[in-house]
RODOMAR-620831 format. One record per residue (C-alpha): x, z, y; residue in three letters. Coordinates in steps of 0.001 Angstrom, whole numbers, padded with zeros to 6 digits, always signed. Layout:
XZYALA...
//
This chain:
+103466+091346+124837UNK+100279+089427+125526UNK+101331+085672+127495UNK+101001+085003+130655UNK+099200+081123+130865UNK+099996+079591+134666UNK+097812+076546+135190UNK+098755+074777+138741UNK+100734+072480+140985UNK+104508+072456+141428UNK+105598+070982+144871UNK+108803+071718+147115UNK+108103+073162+150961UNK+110447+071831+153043UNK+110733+073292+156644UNK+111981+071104+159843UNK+112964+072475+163032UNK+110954+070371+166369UNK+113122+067833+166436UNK+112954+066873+162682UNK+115646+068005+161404UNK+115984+069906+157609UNK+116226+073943+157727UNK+115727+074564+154085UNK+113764+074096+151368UNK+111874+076521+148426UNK+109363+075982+145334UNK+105931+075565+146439UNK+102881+076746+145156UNK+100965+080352+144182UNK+100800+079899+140993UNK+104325+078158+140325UNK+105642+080959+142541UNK+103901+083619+141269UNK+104940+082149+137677UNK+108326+082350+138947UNK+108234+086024+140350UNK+106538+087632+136912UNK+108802+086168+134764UNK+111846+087789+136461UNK+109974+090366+135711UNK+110274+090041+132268UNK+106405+088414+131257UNK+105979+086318+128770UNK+104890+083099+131379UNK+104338+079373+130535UNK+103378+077223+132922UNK+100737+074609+132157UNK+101445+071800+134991UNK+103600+068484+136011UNK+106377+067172+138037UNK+107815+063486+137812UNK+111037+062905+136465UNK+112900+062836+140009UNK+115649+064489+141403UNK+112956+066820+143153UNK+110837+067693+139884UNK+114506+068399+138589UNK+114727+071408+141187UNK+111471+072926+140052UNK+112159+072293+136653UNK+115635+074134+136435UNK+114188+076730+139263UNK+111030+077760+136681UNK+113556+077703+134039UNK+116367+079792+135746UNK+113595+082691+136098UNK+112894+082704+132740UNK+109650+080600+132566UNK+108938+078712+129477UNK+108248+074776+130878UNK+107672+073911+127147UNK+103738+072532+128449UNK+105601+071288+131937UNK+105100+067609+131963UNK+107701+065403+133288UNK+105550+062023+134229UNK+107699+058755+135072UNK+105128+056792+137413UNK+105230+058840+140468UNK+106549+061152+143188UNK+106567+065148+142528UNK+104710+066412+145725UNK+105970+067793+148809UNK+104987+069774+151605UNK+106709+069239+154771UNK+106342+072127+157414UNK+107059+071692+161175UNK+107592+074178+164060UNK+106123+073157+167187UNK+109660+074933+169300UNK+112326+076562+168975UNK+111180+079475+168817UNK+107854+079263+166581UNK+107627+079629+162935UNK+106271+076872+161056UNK+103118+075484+162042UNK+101861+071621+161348UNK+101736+070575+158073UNK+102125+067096+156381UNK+101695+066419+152444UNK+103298+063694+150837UNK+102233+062798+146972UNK+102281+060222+144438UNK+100366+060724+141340UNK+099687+058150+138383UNK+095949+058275+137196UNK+097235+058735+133657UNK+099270+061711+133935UNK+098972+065412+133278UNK+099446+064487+130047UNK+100570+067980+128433UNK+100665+070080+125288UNK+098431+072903+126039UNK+099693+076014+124790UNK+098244+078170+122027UNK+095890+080817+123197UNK+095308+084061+121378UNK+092991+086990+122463UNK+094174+089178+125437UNK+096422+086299+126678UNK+096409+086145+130377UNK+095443+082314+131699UNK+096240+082181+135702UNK+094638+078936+137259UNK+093758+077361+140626UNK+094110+075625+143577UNK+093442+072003+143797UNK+094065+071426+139996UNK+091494+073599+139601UNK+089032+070657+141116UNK+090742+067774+140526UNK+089219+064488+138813UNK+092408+063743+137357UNK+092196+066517+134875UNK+088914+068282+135691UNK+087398+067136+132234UNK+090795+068439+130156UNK+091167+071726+132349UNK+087329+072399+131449UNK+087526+072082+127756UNK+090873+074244+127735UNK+089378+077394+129794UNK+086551+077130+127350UNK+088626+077198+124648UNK+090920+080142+126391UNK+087108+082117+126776UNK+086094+081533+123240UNK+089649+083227+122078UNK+088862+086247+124462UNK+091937+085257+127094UNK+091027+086571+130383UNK+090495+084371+132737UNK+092020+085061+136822UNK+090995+082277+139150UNK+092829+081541+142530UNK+090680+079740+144947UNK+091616+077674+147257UNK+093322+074081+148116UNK+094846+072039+151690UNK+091820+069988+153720UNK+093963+067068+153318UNK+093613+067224+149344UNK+089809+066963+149661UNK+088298+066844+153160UNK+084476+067190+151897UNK+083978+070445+150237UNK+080252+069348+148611UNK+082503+067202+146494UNK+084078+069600+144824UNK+081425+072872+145219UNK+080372+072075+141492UNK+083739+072529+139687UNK+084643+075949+142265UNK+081277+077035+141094UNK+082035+076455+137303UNK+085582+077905+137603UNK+083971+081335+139178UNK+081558+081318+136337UNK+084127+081242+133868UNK+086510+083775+135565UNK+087050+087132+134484UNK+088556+087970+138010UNK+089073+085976+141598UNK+092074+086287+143413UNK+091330+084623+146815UNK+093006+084303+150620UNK+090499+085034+152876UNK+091237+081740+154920UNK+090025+079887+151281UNK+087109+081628+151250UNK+086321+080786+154868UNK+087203+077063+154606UNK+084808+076547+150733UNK+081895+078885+152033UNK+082081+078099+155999UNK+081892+082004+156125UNK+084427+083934+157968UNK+083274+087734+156931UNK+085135+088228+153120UNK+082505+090596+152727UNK+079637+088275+153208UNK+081546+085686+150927UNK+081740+088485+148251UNK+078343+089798+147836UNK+076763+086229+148837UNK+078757+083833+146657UNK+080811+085415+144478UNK+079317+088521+143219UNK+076646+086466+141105UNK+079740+084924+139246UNK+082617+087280+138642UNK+082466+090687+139800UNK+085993+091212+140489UNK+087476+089952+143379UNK+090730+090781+145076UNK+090791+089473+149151UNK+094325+088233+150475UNK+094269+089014+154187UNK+096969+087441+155997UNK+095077+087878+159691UNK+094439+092053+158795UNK+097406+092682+156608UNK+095344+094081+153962UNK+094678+093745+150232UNK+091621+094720+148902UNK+089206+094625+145606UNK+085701+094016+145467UNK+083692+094882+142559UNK+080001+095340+143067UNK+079081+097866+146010UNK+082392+099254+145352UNK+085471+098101+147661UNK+089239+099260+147706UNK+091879+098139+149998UNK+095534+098812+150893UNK+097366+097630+154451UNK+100618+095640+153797UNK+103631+095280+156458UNK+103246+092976+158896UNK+107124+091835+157897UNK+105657+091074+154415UNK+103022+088893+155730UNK+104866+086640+157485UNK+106693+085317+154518UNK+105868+082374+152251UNK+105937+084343+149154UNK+103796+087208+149699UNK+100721+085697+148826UNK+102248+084576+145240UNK+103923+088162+145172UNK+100684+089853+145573UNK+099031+087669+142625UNK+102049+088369+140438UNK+100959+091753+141224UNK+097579+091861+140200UNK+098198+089684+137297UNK+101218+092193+136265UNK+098879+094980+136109UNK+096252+093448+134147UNK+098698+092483+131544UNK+100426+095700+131785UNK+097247+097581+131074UNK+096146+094978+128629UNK+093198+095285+130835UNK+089775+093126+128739UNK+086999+091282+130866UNK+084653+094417+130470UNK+087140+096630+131936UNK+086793+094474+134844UNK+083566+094165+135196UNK+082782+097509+136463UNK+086554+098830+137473UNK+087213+102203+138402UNK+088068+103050+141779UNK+091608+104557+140043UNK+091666+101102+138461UNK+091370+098903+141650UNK+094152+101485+143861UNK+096368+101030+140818UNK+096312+097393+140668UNK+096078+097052+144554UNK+099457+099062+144734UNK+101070+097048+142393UNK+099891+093800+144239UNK+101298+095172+147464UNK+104357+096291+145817UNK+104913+093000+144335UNK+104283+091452+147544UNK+106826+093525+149308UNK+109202+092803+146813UNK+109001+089025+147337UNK+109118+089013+150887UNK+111997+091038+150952UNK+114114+088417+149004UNK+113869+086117+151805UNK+115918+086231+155031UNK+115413+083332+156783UNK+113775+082699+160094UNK+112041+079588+158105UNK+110965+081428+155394UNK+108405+082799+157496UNK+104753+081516+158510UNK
//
């Protein structure tokens, strides 16, 4: 089996009640998550990322492990703070709501040992360390090397405002990354916040199209999964129970990305997907999705 390449941040989500005080805490993070959740599944996953050598990049560390992901190209840096995302509900009653991030990077870290690459390898990347000027000149060279060996490229979109308040800062890299990227897997609330346009399929045929014609729209507000490729657009509805849960989003990418690898789908076959194609890997996203939400039963677990 083809490997599974997960390029991203690791962070811990930790979840107060109004007056401050701890509920729980769980991995943070699509594409550590969605690492996570395919290699239960029995995919050959490395992830491609960093923690620091604290009790907290311990937890990730031995979580990622636990499932069965290889952390062989996880680096463990010593100057600094692994990050954390601390989530507040405004009552009682309320699910989480206000978020504050706390971080502490060196300059000189994500030092890693990229992975080899071999054709029809699977390399998942995004979020902020996508953009980031900390690695944005390493990440670049790799995903040109990972094109060059025919890996197929999936992209996920998408950062917090309080990583990088001015979005014309970072346009340039999102636009290289969609270039580059075989498909886009995308929350529709990302797509809103980088192209200031609320309408998914305005973003699609607009922005995105041009780029990579596969995308696949994560739509928290509508419940609903759905694939865009050219005029052509699929989409399935997904339980509202699902949708409130943290992992749902990174179950839905495992999806997709499980499908693609199952398939040992190439870029072509993306490029102009039939309509069996997109249900099949829609249904898998949503059952993935499902899957991961129903593994959490907490009140805090839920957004």
């Amino acid at each position: 089996m083809k490997k599974i390449i997960c390029i991203g941040e690791c962070s811990l989500n930790i979840v107060l009640d109004p007056e401050g005080r701890p509920l729980g805490s769980m991995p943070g993070g699509r594409v550590l998550n969605a690492a996570a959740i395919l290699a239960s599944e029995k995919y050959n996953v490395i992830i491609a990322s960093e923690v620091s050598a604290d009790p907290v990049g311990d937890i990730l560390a031995t979580h990622l492990q636990n499932k069965g992901v290889d952390i062989s190209s996880l680096d463990r840096f010593t100057e600094g703070r692994t990050a954390l995302n601390v989530f507040t509900a405004a009552d009682a009653d309320s699910v989480p709501t206000s978020l504050t991030r706390y971080e502490a990077y060196p300059d000189d870290c994500f030092d890693i040992v990229w992975p080899r690459v071999d054709e029809g390898d699977i390399i998942l990347f995004g979020g902020f360390y996508a953009i980031d000027r900390r690695m944005r000149t390493r990440l670049t060279r790799f995903l040109a090397h990972c094109a060059e060996r025919k890996a197929l490229l999936i992209y996920l979109p998408g950062f917090l405002p309080q990583q990088e308040p001015r979005i014309t800062r970072v346009m340039p890299a999102i636009l290289e990354n969609l270039e580059i990227a075989n498909v886009v897997v995308a929350r529709n609330i990302d797509l809103s916040l980088i192209f200031g346009i609320d309408n998914t399929d305005s973003v699609y045929h607009d922005h995105i199209d041009f780029y990579c014609r596969s995308l696949v729209s994560v739509d928290t507000a509508n419940r609903r999964i759905s694939y865009y490729s050219g005029k052509e657009m699929s989409s399935v509805e997904i339980p509202e129970s699902t949708c409130r849960t943290m992992l749902w989003n990174s179950g839905a990418i495992a999806g997709v990305v499980g499908a693609i690898a199952e398939r040992e789908l190439t870029a072509e076959a993306l490029e102009k997907p039939t309509a069996d194609l997109r249900e099949a890997i829609l249904g898998a996203a949503a059952l993935s999705a499902n899957k991961a939400a129903s593994t959490l039963s907490h009140q805090w677990q839920q957004i």
